[in-house]
N, C-alpha and C positions, 0 to 999 in steps of 0.2 A: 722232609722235603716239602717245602711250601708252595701250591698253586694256588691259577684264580678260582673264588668261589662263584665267582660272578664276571659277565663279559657282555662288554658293550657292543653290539654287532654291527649299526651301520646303521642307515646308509652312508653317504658323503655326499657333503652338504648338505644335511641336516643338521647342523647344530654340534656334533660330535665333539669337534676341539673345545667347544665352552662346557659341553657337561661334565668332558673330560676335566676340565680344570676345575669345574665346579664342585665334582668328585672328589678330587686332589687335596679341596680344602678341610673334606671333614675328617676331625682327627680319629673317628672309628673305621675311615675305608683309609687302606692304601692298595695306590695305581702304578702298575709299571712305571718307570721314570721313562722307558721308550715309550710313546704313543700309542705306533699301531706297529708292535711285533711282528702280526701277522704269520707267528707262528702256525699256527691252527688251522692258516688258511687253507695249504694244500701241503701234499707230500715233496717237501724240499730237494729230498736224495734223487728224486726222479724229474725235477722241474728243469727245462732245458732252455730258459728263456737267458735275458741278458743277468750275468754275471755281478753281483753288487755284494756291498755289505749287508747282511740279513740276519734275524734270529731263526738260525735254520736248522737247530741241533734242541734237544730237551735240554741239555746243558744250560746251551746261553739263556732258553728261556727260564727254566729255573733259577737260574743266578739274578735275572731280573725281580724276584722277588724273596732275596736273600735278606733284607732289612726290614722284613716283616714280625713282625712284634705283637705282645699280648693284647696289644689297647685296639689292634684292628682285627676287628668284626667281620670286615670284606675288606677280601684282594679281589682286586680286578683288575680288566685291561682293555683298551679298544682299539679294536680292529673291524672297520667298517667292510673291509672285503670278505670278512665271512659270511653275512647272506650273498652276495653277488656270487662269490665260489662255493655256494649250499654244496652242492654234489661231492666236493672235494672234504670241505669241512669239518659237516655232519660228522663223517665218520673219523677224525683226529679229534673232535670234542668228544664224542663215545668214548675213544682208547685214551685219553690224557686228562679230563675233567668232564666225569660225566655227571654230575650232581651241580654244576653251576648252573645258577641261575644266568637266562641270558634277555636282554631288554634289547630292544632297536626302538629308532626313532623315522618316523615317516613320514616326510614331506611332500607335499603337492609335486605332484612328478613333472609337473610342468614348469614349474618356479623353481623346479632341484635341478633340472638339464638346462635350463639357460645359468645358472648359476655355476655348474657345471662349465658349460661352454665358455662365460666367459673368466674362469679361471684358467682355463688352456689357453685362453689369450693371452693371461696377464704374464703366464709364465712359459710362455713361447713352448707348448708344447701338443697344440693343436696338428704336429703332423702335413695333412695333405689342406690344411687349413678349410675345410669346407663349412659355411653355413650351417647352421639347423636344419633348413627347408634343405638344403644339398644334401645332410644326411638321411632326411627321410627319404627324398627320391630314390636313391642310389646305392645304400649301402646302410639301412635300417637296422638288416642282421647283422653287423659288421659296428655299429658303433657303439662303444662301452658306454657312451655317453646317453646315447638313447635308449640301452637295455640296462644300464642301473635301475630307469623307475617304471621297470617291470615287477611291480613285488609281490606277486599273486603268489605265485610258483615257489620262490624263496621261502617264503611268511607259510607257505602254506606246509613243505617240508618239514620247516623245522617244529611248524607246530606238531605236526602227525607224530614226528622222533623226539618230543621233548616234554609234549601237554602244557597243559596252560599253566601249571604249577610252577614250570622251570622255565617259562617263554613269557616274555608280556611284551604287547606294545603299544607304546607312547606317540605323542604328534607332535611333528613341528608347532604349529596352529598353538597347541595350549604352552609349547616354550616361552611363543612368541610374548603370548597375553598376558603372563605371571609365569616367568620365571622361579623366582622364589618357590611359589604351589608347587610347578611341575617338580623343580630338585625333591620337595619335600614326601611327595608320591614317589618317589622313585625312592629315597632314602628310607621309606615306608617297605618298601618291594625289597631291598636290602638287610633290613631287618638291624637297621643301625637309629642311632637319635632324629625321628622327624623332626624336631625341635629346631635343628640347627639351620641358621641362612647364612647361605653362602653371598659373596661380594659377588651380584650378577650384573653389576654396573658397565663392568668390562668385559665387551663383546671379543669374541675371539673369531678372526679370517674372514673381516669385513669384507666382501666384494669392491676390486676396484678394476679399470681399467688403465690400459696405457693411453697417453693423451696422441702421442706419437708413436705408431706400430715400428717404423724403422730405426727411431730411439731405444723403444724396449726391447729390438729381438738384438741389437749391440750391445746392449747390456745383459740381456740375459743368456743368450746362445755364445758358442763357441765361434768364435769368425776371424780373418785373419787379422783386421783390424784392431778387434777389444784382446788376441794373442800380442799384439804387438805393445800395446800400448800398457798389456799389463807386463811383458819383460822389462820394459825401462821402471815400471814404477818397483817391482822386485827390488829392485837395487837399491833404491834410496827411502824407500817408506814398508815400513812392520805389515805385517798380514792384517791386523784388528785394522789398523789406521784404514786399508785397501779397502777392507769389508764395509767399513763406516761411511766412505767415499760414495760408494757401489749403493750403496742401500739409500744416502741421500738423494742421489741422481733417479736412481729406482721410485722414489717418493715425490720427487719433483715433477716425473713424468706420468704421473698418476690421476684418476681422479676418480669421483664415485661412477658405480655403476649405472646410476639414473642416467649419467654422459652417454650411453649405449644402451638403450630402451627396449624389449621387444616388442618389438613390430607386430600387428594386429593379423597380420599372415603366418605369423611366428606361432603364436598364443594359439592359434584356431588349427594350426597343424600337428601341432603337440597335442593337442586336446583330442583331436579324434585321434591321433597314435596311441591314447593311454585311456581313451573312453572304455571299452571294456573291461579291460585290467582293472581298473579303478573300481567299478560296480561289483566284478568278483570280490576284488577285496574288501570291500564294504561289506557284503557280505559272511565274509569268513570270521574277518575280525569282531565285528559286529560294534562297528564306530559309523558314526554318522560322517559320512565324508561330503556332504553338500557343497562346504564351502570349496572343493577343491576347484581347478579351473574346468579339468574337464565335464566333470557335471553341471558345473554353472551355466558353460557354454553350451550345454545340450538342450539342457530345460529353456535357457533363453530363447534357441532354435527352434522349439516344440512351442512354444507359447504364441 
């Protein structure tokens, strides 16, 4: 029975989907063909939330690593909600693979929750649709979006239950700068050919926004209207054709993130929300976290 030897932990929106594929390419690792399993996350047989397709048995998750072969070095998998569900976790990685190595990647918590934010735009899934600034007033404890870049607590668990041997982590920041380096360290931490560069030309889960909010929630939410109008096309045109349609429109209504900018109110609210946290973490880790927003914005204040 084949598992991962190694597991990519998270966050989201940090980079995940590109390392993932960046992963993908070297011919000594192979990666789940699912993404983010999420097996591992928490105890499935007991989860009471909404009902979906999931790898929620040992079964399916073993079966995702059935076509594992001599030539790979490292299996792995990523599922960015396992630091955010640490508590849950922790203890499924102990009882199913405990000798994997595990990496996360760490982004400016500030520039990972707007990034955050406006993908629940993009994909009409923000809910009670509130602001940033509306989240911090009103529901700070309450928002996944604002407690993803909380990573003191995470980072700091798993380090305690894992040591530095089987835990490392990595920054968005040196992704950003050389690509190529950061895979090659990480391929280093894996104990596969540093040698090898991966194609990081091709970015993966560019941020974009809707040009028109009441365009994108037609196209992407459930409503009587986008019901209607896909029963007549049922009839006369294939499923791929529908999806191709759907994903132009989807494309056409889009544009870069830069079109939705955070606001200087924005930047400076997130920043004291994550000022602490961030200094712990710098700390623990023992990375220079300067460049992040919240300590920039401090030191600028204090000068």
């Amino acid at each position: 029975m084949k598992l991962p030897n190694f597991l990519l932990a998270g966050f989201e929106k940090c980079g995940t989907t590109s390392i993932y594929n960046y992963l993908n390419e070297h011919p000594q690792i192979y990666m789940s063909p699912i993404k983010e399993p999420n097996f591992l996350e928490r105890d499935w047989d007991t989860f009471t939330g909404e009902k979906k397709v999931r790898i929620d048995t040992l079964e399916k998750y073993t079966n995702l690593f059935a076509e594992v072969n001599d030539s790979h070095r490292a299996i792995g998998e990523a599922s960015p909600n396992l630091l955010f569900h640490y508590q849950s976790s922790i203890p499924r990685i102990q009882q199913y693979v405990p000798h994997a190595k595990i990496l996360v990647v760490l982004r400016d918590p500030v520039t990972r929750a707007y990034s955050d934010y406006l993908m629940q735009i993009r994909d009409e899934i923000t809910g009670n649709n509130r602001t940033l600034i509306d989240q911090l007033k009103y529901s700070s404890t309450k928002s996944y979006t604002l407690k993803k870049g909380l990573y003191y607590t995470p980072i700091k668990s798993f380090l305690e239950t894992f040591g530095t041997d089987n835990f490392q982590v990595f920054l968005y920041d040196d992704l950003s700068k050389d690509p190529t380096k950061f895979m090659q360290e990480i391929y280093t931490y894996l104990d596969v050919d540093s040698s090898f560069i991966p194609n990081t030309s091709k970015k993966s889960q560019i941020a974009e926004v809707p040009r028109s909010r009441a365009v994108n929630q037609l196209l992407k939410t459930s409503n009587p209207m986008r019901d209607f109008i896909a029963s007549g096309l049922r009839i006369i045109m294939p499923l791929e054709l529908r999806q191709k349609i759907r994903s132009s429109l989807v494309n056409l209504n889009s544009q870069g993130k830069s079109a939705k900018s955070m606001s200087e109110e924005e930047r400076y609210a997130l920043s004291q929300y994550y000022y602490e946290d961030v200094l712990k973490l710098q700390d623990l880790i023992q990375r220079d976290l300067s460049n992040w927003t919240p300590i920039k914005l401090a030191s600028m204040n204090n000068s």
